[in-house]
C-alpha positions in Angstrom: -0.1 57.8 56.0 -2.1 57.4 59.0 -0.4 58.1 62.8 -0.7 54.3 63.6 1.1 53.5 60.7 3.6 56.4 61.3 3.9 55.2 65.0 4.2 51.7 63.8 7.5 52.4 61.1 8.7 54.5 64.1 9.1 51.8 66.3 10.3 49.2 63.9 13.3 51.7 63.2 14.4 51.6 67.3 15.3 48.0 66.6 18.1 48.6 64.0 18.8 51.9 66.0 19.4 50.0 69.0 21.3 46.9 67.6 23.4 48.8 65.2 24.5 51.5 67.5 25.5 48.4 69.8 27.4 47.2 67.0 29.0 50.1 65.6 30.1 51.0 69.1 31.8 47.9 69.8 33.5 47.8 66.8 34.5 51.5 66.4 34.7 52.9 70.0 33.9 56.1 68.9 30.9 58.2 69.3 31.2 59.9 65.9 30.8 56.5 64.1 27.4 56.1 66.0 25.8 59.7 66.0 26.7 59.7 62.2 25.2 56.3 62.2 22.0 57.5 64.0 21.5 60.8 62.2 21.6 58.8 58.8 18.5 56.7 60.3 16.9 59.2 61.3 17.2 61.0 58.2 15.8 58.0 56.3 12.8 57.8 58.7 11.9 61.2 58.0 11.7 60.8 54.4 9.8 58.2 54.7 7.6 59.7 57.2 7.2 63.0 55.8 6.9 62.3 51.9 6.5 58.2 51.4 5.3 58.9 47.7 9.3 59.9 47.1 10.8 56.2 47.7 7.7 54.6 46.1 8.3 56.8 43.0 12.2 55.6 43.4 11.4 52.3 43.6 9.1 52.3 40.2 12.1 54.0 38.9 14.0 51.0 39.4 11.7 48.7 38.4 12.4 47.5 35.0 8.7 46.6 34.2 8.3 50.1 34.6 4.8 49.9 37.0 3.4 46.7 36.5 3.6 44.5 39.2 3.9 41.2 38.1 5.0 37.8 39.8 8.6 36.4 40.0 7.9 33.5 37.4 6.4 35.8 34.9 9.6 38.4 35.6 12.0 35.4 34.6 9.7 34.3 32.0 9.9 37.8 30.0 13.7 37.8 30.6 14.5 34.6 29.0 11.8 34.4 26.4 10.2 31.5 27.8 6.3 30.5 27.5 4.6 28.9 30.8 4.4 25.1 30.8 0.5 24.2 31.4 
């Protein structure tokens, strides 16, 4: 992954660092509950970061078409035996 892209992810995990410590803080009081909060995120974004081939290869894992990427309609289609109207 390039740097802007790797700046880019950065930034867009300060948002939910930002609002959720808010949130967690006004709901907990407690510090704990928000450094245990922020070291989980940052502990995602590092993953991510540093090997992004990891959660892709989770994600395929969890795919039940097993790799193919195919459209919604045709997702439903397989799953209920259905043929496309034309």
């Amino acid at each position: 992954m390039e740097l802007k892209r790797r700046l880019g992810v950065m930034i867009v995990c300060g948002v939910p660092a930002i609002v959720g410590s808010g949130l967690l803080w006004a709901l907990s009081k407690t510090w704990f509950v928000v450094y245990g909060y922020l070291f989980l995120l940052a502990a995602a974004l590092l993953v991510f970061l540093v090997a992004p081939q990891r959660i892709t290869s989770l994600v395929q894992l969890l795919n039940p078409v097993s790799g193919k990427i195919k459209g919604l309609s045709s997702k439903l289609r397989e799953s209920f035996g259905t043929q496309s109207v034309q």
